[in-house]
N, C-alpha and C positions, 0 to 999 in steps of 0.2 A: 526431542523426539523426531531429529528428522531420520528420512530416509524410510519410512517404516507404511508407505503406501494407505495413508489416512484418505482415501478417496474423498469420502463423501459424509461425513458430518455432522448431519440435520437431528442433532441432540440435543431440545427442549429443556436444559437443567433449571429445575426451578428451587430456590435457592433464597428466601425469603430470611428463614431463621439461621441458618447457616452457610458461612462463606467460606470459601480457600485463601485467608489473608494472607494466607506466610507470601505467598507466591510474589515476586517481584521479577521476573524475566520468565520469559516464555519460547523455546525455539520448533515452530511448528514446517521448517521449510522442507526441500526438496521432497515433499508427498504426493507429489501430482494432486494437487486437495482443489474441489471440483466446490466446495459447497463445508461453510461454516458458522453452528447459527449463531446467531450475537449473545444467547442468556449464556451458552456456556463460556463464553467467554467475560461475561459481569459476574460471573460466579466468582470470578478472581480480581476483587474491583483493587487492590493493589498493584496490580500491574504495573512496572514502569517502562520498561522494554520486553516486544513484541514483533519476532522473527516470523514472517509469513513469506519468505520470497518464495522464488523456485515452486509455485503450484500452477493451478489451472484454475483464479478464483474471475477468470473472464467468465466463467457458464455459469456462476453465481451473479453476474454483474449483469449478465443478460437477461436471465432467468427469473431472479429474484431480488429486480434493482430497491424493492420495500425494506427486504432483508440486509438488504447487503450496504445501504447506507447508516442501518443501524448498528453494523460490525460493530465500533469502536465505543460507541453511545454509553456502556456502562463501565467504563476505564477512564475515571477522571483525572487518575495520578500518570496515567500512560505520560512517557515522556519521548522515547522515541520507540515509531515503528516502522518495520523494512518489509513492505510489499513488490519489490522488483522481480524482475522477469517472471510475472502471471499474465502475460499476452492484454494485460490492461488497455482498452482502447478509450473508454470513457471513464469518470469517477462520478460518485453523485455529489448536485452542489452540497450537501453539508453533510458527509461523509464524517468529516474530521469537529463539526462544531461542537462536541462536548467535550473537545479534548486538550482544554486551555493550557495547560501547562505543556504541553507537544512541544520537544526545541528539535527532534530531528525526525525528516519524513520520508525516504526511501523510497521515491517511486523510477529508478533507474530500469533500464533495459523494458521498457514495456510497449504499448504501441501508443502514446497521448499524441496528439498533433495540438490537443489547447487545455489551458489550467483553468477550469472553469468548478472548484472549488473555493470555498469561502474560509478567505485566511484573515480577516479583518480582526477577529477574535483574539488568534494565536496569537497571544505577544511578547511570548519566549520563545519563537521559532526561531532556531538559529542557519540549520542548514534547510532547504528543498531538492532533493537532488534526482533532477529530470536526464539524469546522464543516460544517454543511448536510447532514447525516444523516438518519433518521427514528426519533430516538430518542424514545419517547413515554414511559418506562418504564425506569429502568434495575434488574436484579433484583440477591438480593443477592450471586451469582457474580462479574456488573458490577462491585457495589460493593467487595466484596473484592480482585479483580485492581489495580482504580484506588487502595484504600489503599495495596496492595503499592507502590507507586509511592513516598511521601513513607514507607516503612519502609526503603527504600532508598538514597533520595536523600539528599546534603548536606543540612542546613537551610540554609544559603545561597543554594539556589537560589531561594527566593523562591514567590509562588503562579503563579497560571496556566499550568499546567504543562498540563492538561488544558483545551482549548478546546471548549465547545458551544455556541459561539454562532449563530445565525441558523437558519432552518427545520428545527434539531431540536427543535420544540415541546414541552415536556411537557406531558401532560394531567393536572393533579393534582388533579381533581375526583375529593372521599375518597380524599387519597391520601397521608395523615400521614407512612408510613414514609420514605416515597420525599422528600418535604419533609426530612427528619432526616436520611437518608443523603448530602443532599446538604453539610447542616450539616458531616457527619463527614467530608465530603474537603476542608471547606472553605479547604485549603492548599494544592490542587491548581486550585482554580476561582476563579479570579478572576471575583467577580459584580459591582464596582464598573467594571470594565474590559469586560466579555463583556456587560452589560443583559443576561441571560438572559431570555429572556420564558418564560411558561406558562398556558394555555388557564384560563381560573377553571369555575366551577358553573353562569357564565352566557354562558359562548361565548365569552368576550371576555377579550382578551390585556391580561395584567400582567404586570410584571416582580418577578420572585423578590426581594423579602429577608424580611426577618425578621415583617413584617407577612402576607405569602402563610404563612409556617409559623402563626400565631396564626390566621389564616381558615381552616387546611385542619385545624387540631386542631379549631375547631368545628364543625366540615364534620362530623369524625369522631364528634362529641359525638351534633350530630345523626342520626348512621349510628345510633351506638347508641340511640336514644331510639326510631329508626325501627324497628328490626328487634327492640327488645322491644315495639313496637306489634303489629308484623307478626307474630310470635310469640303473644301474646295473643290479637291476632284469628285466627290461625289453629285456637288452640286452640278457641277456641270456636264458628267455624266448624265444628271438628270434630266439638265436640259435637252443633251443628245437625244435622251428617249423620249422623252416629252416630243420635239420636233419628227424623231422616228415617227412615233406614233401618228399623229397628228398624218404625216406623206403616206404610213401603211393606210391608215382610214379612210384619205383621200382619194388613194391610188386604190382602193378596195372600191367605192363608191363611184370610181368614175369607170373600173372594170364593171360593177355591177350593168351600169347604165350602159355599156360597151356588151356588154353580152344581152341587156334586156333588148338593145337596138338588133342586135346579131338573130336574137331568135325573131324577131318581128319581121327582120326582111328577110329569116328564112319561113315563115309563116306564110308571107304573102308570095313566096316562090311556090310554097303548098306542093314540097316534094318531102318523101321519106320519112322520116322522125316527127316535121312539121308537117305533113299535111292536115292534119289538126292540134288544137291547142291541148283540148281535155278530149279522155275517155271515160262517158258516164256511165256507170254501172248501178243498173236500179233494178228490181224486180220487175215481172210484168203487172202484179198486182198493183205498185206503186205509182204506175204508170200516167196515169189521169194527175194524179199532184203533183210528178216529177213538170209534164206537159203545164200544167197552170200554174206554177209556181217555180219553180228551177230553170228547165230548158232553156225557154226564151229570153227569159231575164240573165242569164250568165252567158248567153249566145252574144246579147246586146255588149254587157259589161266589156267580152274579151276583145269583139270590135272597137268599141270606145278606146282600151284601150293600146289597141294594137295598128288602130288608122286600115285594119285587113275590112274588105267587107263582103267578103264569103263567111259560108258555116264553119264554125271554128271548135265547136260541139260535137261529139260522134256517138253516136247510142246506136247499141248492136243492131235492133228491129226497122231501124230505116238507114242501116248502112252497109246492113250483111247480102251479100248477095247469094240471092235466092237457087236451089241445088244446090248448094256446097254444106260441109258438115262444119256446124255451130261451133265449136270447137276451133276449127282451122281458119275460121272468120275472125272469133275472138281475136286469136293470135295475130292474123295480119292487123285488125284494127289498131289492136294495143301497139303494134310497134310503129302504128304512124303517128299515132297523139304522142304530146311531152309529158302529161302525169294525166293519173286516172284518178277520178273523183267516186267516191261509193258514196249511196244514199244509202245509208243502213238504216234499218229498219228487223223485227223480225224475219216477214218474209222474203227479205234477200238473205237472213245467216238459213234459213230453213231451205232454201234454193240451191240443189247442186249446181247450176249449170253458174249462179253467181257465187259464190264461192270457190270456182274454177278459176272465174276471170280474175277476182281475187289472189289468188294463189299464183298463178302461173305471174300476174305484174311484181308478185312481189318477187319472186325465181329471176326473174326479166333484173330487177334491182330498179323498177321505174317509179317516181316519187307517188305516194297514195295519200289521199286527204276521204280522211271521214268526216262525213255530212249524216249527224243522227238527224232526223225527222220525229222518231220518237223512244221513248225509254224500251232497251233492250235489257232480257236478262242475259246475265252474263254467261251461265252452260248454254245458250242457246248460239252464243258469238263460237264462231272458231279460232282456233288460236291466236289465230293472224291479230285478230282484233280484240284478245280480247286481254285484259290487266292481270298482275297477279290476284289470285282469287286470298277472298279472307273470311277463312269459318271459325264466324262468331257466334254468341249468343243469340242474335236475333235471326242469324243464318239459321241455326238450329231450331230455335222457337217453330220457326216453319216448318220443319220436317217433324215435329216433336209428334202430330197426331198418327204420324203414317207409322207401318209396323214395320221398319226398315231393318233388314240383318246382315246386309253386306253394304260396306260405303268403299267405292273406288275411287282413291286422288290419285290413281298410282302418274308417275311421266308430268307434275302438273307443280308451277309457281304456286307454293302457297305462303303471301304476304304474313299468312301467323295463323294459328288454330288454338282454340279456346276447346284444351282438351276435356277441361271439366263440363264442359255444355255438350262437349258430342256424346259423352258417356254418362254421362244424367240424364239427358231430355230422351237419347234415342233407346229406350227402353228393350227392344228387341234386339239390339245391335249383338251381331256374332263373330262377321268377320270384319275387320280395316285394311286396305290393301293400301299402302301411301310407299311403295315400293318408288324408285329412280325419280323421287317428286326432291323438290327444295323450298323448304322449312323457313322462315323468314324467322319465327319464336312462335314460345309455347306460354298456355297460360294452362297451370294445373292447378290452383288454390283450389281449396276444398274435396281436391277429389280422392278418393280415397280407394280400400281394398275393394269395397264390396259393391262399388261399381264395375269392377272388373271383372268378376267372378264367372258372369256370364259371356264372358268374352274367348272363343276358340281359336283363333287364328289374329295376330297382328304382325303384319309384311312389312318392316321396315328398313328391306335387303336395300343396297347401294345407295341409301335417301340421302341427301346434303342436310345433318341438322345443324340447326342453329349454335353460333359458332361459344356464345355464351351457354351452352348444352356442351356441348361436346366440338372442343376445335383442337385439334394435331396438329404441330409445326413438322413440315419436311423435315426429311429422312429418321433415323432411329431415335426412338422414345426409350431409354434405358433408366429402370428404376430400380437397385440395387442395393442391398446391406442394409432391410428396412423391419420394422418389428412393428407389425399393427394390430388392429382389431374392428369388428364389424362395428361395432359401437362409437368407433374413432372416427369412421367415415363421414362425412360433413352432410352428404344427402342421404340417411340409411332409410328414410321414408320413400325417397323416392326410386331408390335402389328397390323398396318391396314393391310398390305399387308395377315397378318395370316388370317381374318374373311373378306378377299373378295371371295373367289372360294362359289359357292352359298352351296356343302356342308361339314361340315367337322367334321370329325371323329378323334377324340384326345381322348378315351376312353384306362384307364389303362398305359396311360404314365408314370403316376406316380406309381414310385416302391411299391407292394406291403407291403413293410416294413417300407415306410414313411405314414405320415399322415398330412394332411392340417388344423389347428385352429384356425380361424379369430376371432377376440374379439373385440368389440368397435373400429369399421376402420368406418371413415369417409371417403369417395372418392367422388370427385367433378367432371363431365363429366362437362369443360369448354372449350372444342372446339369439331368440329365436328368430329365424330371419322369415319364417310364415309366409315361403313361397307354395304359389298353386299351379306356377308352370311344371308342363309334362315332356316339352320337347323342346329344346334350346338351339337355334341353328345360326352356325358362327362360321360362314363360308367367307372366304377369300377377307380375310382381317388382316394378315399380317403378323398373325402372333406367332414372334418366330421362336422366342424361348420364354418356357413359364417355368421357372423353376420356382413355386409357389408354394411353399410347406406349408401346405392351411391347416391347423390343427381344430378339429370340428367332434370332440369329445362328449360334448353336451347336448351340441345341437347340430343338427345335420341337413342338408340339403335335399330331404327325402322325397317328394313332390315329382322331380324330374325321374322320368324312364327313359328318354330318348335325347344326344347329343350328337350335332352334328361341326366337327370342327377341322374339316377338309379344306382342302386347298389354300391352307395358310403358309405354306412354307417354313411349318413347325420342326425346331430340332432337338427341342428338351421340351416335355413334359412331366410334374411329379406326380410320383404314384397318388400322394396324400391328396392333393389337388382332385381327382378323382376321385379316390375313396371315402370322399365329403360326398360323393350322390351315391349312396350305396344301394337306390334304387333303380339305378341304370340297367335296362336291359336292352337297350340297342345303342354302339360310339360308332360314329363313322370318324376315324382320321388318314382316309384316304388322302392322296395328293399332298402328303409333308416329307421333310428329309430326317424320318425319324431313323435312319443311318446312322447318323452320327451320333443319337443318344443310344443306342445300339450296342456302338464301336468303341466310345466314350467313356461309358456311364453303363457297364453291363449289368450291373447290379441291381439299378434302378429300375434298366428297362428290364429285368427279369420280374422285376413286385407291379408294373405296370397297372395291371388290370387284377390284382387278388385281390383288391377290397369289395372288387366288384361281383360277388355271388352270385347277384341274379341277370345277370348278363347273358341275354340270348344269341345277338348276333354280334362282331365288332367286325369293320373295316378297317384292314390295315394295306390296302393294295395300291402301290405305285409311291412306295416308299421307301424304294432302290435298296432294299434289303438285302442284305447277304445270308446273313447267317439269323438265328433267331434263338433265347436261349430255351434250354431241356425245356425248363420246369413254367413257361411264361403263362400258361393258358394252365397249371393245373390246378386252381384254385374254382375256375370258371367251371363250375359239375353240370348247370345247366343250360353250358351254350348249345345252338343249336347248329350256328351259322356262322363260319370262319373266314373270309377273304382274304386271301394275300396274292391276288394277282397283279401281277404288273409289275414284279420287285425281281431278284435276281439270285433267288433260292436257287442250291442245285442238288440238295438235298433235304426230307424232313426228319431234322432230330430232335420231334418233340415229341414231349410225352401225351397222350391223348387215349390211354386205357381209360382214364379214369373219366371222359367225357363221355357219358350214355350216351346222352340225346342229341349227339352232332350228327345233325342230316346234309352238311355242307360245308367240305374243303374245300375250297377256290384257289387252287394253282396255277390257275390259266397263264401263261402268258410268262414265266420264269425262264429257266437258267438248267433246269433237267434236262440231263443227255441221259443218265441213268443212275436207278434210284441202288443204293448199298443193299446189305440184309438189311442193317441198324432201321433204314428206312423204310423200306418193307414189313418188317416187324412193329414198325409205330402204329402203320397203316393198318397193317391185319388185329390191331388188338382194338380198332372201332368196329370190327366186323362183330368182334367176339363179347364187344358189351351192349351194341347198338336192340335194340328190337328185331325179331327178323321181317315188319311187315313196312321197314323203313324203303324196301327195295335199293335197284343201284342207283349209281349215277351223285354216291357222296363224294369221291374225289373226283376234281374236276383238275384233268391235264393238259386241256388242250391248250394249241402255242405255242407248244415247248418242243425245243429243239432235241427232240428223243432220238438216238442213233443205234439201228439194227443192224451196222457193218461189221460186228466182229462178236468173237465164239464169247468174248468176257460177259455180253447183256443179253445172252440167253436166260438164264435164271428171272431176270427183271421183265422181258418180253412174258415169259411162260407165265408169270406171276399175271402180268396184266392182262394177258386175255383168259386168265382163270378164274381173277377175284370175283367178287360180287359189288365191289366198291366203287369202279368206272364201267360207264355204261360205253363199250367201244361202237354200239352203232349211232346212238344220240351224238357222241361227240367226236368219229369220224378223226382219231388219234392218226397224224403222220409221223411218219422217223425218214432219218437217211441212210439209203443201204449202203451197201460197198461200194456201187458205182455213181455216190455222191448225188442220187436223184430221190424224190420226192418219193413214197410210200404210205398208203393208206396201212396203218396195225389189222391183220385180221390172222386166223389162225395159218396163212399161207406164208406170213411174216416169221413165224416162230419153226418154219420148216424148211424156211428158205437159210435161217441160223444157224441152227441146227445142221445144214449142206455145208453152210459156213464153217461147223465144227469139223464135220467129216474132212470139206477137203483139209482141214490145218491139221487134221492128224495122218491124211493121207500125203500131204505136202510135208510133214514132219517125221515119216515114215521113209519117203521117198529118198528127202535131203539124206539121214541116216545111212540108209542104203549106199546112195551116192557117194555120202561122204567114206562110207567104209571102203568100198573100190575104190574109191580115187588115194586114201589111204594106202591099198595092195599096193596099186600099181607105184606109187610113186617109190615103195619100198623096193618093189620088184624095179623100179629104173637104177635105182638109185643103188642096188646090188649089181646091175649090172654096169652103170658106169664104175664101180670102185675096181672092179673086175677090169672094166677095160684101159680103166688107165694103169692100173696094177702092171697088165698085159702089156700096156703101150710103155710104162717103166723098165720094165725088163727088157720090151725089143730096145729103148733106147738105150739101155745101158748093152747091151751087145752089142749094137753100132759105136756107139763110143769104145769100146775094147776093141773092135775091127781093127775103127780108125788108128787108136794109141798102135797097135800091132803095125800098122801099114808106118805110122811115124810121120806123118805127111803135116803141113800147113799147122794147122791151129789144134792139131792133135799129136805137134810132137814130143810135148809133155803134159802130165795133166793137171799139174801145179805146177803153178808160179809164186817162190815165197819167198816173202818180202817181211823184211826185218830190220833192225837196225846193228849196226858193226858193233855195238856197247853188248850187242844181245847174242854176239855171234856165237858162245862160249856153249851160252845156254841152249842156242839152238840146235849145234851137233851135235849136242850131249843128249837133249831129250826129245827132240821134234825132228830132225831131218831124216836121221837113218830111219826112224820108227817106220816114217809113212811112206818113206820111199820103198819101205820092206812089203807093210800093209797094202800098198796101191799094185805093188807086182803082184802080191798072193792074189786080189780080187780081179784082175786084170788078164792074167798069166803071161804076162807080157817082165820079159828078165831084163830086159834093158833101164836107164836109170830113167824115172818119169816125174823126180822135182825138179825145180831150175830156181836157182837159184842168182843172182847178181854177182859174185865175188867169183862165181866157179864157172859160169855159162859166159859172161859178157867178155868181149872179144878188146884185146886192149888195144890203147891207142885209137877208138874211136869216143865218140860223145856219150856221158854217159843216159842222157835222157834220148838220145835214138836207140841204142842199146838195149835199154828201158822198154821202151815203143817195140822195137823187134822180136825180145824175149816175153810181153808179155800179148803176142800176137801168135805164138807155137805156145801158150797154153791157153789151156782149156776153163781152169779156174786160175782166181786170184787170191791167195791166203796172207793174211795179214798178223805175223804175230806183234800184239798190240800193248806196248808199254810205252811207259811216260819217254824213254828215249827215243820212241817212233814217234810221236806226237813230237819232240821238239827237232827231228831232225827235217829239213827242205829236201831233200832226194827223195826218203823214205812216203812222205806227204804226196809228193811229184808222181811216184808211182799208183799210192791210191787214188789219186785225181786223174792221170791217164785210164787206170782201167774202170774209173765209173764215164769218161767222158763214152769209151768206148762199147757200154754195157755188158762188161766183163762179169758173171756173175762174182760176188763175193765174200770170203770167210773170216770174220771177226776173231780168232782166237785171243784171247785177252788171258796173261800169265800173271799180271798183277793188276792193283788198282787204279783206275784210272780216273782223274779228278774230269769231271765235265768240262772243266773253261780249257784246259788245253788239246781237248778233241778236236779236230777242224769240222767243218759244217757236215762233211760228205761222211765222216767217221758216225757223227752223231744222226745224220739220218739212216744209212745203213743199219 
């Protein structure tokens, strides 16, 4: 049966009158198999072989180590079974004891590091095979078990009984014993057949024989040479410090006595810091026992011991001098003594003016010694002086008759509070303020619900509690991929007793240097959790993702109306999380980057808040919003109150018909320059279901950078000084005009647009206009240039006729044509006469006006000055163009003369002409 994903197992077959005897092999492997109970497998007490590898029976082994040693227990005949690669890290000791006849046991590829089952029994075991293990070490339990093995066995069987071959490394660096033990099973481990390998003292793998036990006894040689080293130097290290010690003491005691001498001869110099020794601070009530008792006698003492025999004493009333303010006496006095002595008492913690001096030495950083006289209580000490405070039972017994309803520790050390005595004995008690206080522990035995019940308000924003309560370790807390239930939770008592006082304030408990990450958590409300909290306030936590699928079908969290979960730096919330207080009618989740579950997760944060019906007001502002979806808020029929200021909306596309009773949009503070129709129409359909005795002033715009510089936010201006929805003189609306400055919205605003309109249609009237003239005119130039160069064509061409007529300089022909001698044939025959016919008819000029080379050039001179002369009496250059002009050097000569000279010229081409043999001048022409 493998392959066929047998997970999990837990199949009770009970099986008394009837068995599966046929059965004698069994292959249960590659199932990922998590969990297998032991009866179904006695059901088939013939078994002789039994395939279990390739599962997952570790979370059996962890889970249910009762079960799982009795796996094999009703398989007497079992002879061999193969439990390899099931992540095996431990086995139970007597796993295998009922299974005497066993000769082979398969526990390869798993994790064992030690054999710490009972094979003493077996004694037909022939193979064990621990191949690919992680045995680095075997101890000597290990070693014992595996002797039992050959105490039992025939001698016949032979060695290798015990296999550890491959990736069970040993590490025998100094590891002598373990080398010998392996000697002593040496009839169970075949090392000639296994190569055993083992890590040496320098990383690097060798195989075990008898040379590894000689390297590892001197391994050990050297241990001992090391560690009577180490012992040596230790001691005498120790002496060093001994001796150290002994110079720091000395040299500390003879500084003592160097600095006691130092302050005495600056005592009797009696300037500055030492003009006196002590400043004593006593009441004046005190006065008469400080004078009969203290004074004199410790005036005496500091002389005795100071050899000074002046006042060495200073007390404000015979040292202050008289006109000056008590205050600025204080001060100079304190800084002439070296430490100030307080006779505490009552009336010195009751005394501002001692309490000052108090304060101000301790500011100064000057050493203070208390001197009680007699029992103070401790709210009566100020803080300077006074211990962490501890409310206990007998603390409370005391208050118990008073009708006490507010207790303030808030800012206050409290060594531990016995919270079941403050809320039992103090019978009226309504509010606890223990706000910015530190928590030393808590004692709650016996306390219960219905001591709470009268309790309205408990403040326990930014308190340090007790770290066996609640302690975070820096940075993120991430708890992910988890499937729980209320019932699972370890404290679900004290979890109720938390959310019965109707409010409570847990804001900032959590240190700002941790952070809360919830991923994919199932949580199941499967009993009643019988809270009586109304208002839950969870400021500055840190909870920055709850993705908490609470499923709360049964039971729900109906008690709470008000949640405040601001300023966390929240960026997933689930809907279901929420729609477990189906009683909510006021969320504040101000101050989060609910952006990103937004941007994310649109889905989700579209179902947000639908479970929440009775939902009045929600805060969603400063939550860098952009966009927000249609439908988020249309479940919510009777919110009142909307916030999203502070976010970076620049339009509203939500739906909000179906919200009667919304007295309050809060747009303040966004990303509006100007609002669509789409958004105007959201807007005007609270107009049309709201009451009409709601008045204005339910959209609220101000903030926003609204702009009245162009004809397009006319519609959206005329809207808003029309609706009934913002009240423009309350909220005193600015935009920016056209000239980029500031603007109060009033109806001058929408007419100053409006001018805006006018002129872009008088500016678009104008341009039109303009552009049509400037269109005439350019026709009208542009007729009359084709005109005048027409005109200036024709005088040119009669100057050129003049010229040809007069015969002179560079008009004595008016072609020059150029051919080559291969082409002569063709050129008389079809080109020459033609145009010398054609150029007199246009001309009227009868004399001949081509010129030719063969017929014009004067012989017996050069032919390229010839060239030069002839094409200097004409006027053009014509080129009849075939591959033999291209190959001939003369013909080439001549077009390269009349471009050096800007000879205009005429390409006639009579046949094809391949591009590579044009010259450069041919082909740019």
């Amino acid at each position: 049966m493998r392959q066929n994903n047998l997970r999990w197992l837990d199949m009770n077959v009970i099986c008394k009158k009837f068995k599966f005897s046929s059965f004698s092999r069994m292959d249960l492997s590659q199932n990922g198999m998590q969990f297998l109970h032991p009866n179904l497998l006695s059901c088939s007490p013939n078994l002789q072989k039994l395939d279990a590898s390739s599962n997952q029976l570790v979370k059996m082994s962890k889970e249910n180590i009762g079960l799982f040693e009795t796996l094999f227990s009703g398989l007497r005949y079992l002879k061999k079974v193969n439990m390899s690669k099931n992540s095996l890290n431990k086995l139970p000791k007597k796993i295998f004891e009922n299974n005497r006849n066993i000769e082979i046991i398969d526990l390869s590829g798993n994790l064992l590091d030690q054999v710490y089952i009972t094979l003493v029994e077996l004694s037909r075991l022939t193979v064990l095979n621990l191949h690919g293990n992680k045995i680095h070490v075997l101890d000597q339990i290990s070693i014992h078990n595996l002797n039992s093995i050959s105490h039992g066995n025939a001698t016949d069987i032979g060695k290798n009984i015990v296999i550890l071959k491959k990736k069970s490394h040993f590490v025998f660096r100094m590891q002598r014993t373990i080398i010998s033990r392996l000697a002593d099973v040496n009839n169970l481990v075949d090392f000639d057949s296994q190569q055993l390998v083992c890590y040496n003292e320098k990383d690097e793998t060798e195989i075990i024989t008898q040379e590894t036990v000689k390297k590892v006894k001197l391994i050990c040689r050297m241990q001992v040479i090391i560690i009577a080293t180490s012992i040596l130097a230790g001691c005498i290290s120790l002496i060093l410090i001994i001796a150290l010690l002994i110079f720091y003491i000395r040299r500390k005691h003879r500084k003592r006595l160097q600095n006691r001498a130092n302050v005495i001869n600056l005592l009797r110099q009696g300037n500055g810091y030492y003009e006196f020794a002590v400043f004593l601070a006593f009441s004046n009530e005190d006065e008469d026992f400080v004078n009969t008792h203290i004074l004199h006698q410790l005036n005496e003492n500091l002389q005795l011991m100071t050899g000074v025999d002046r006042e060495l004493v200073c007390t404000g009333d015979r040292h202050f001098r008289p006109g000056f303010y008590v205050l600025n006496e204080t001060w100079r006095l304190l800084a002439t003594a070296s430490v100030l002595i307080v006779v505490a008492s009552e009336n010195f913690c009751q005394s501002v003016y001692c309490r000052g001096e108090l304060e101000h030495a301790l500011m100064e950083g000057k050493p203070i010694i208390l001197m009680f006289i007699e029992q103070v209580e401790q709210e009566l000490m100020p803080p300077t002086m006074r211990e962490p405070l501890s409310i206990d039972d007998k603390f409370m017994e005391v208050l118990q008759s008073k009708k006490i309803k507010y207790v303030d520790v808030s800012k206050t050390d409290l060594k531990g509070i016995n919270l079941t005595a403050v809320f039992k004995r103090l019978a009226y008690l309504e509010v606890v303020d223990a706000s910015y206080c530190n928590i030393g522990f808590f004692k709650h035995m016996y306390l219960e619900q219905g001591d709470l019940k009268r309790i309205k308000f408990v403040d326990l924003s930014f308190a340090n509690l007790p770290k066996k309560v609640f302690h975070l370790p820096p940075g993120r807390l991430k708890v992910e991929n988890i499937n729980t239930s209320l019932s699972s939770l370890p404290h679900v008592e004290d979890f109720k007793l938390l959310l019965t006082p109707e409010i409570i304030n847990v804001s900032g408990i959590i240190p700002h240097v941790s952070s809360i990450w919830i991923k994919s958590v199932n949580f199941t409300v499967d009993l009643n959790p019988l809270t009586f909290t109304k208002e839950l306030i969870m400021r500055q936590n840190n909870l920055r993702w709850l993705d908490m699928n609470v499923i709360c079908k049964n039971f729900k969290f109906s008690s709470f109306s008000r949640m405040d979960l601001s300023e966390n730096g929240m960026q997933f919330l689930h809907p279901n999380l929420l729609s477990c207080f189906p009683n909510l009618q006021k969320l504040d989740l101000s101050s989060n980057q609910l952006v990103k579950m937004s941007q994310e997760n649109i889905g989700l944060f579209e179902s947000l808040c639908s479970g929440l019906r009775y939902l009045k007001n929600i805060n969603m502002s400063r939550n860098s919003l952009n966009k927000l979806p249609m439908k988020i808020f249309e479940n919510n029929r009777n919110i009142e109150i909307i916030d999203l200021s502070g976010n970076l909306l620049d339009q509203v596309h939500i739906t909000l018909a179906k919200l009667s009773r919304l007295s309050v949009l809060n747009l303040y503070g966004n990303k509006i320059h100007v609002l669509d129709q789409m958004s105007i129409h959201n807007l005007n359909s609270i107009s049309n279901g709201i009451a009409t005795d709601i008045g204005k002033n339910i959209v609220i715009l101000k903030a926003n950078p609204i702009s009245c510089s162009e004809c397009k936010e006319l519609s959206f201006l005329v809207w808003l000084t029309s609706t009934n929805l913002v009240d423009l003189d309350s909220q005193q609306l600015i935009c920016y005009n056209d000239k980029d400055e500031e603007e109060i919205i009033t109806q001058e605003t929408v007419k100053k647009v409006k001018m805006i309109c006018r002129r872009k249609v008088i500016i678009t009237a104008t341009s039109i206009l303009a552009g049509c003239i400037s269109l005439i005119l350019i026709i009208s130039l542009l007729i009359f240039y084709i005109r005048r160069k027409h005109r200036k064509r024709l005088q040119n061409r009669a100057n050129v006729i003049n010229l040809l007529r007069q015969g002179n300089g560079y008009y004595e022909f008016a072609v020059f044509l150029a051919f080559s001698n291969e082409d002569e044939d063709f050129v008389n025959t079809h080109i020459l006469h033609q145009l010398n016919e054609n150029l007199q008819l246009m001309t009227g000029v009868d004399r001949e006006l081509v010129c030719t080379g063969d017929r014009h050039f004067r012989p017996g001179f050069y032919v390229q000055n010839e060239t030069c002369r002839r094409l200097a009496t004409a006027s053009v250059l014509i080129v009849v163009a075939t591959e033999n002009f291209c190959q001939s050097v003369y013909c080439r000569g001549e077009l390269e003369q009349a471009f050096m000279e800007g000879k205009p010229i005429i390409l006639m081409f009579i046949e094809q002409v391949e591009q590579e043999l044009m010259t450069p001048t041919m082909r740019e022409v």
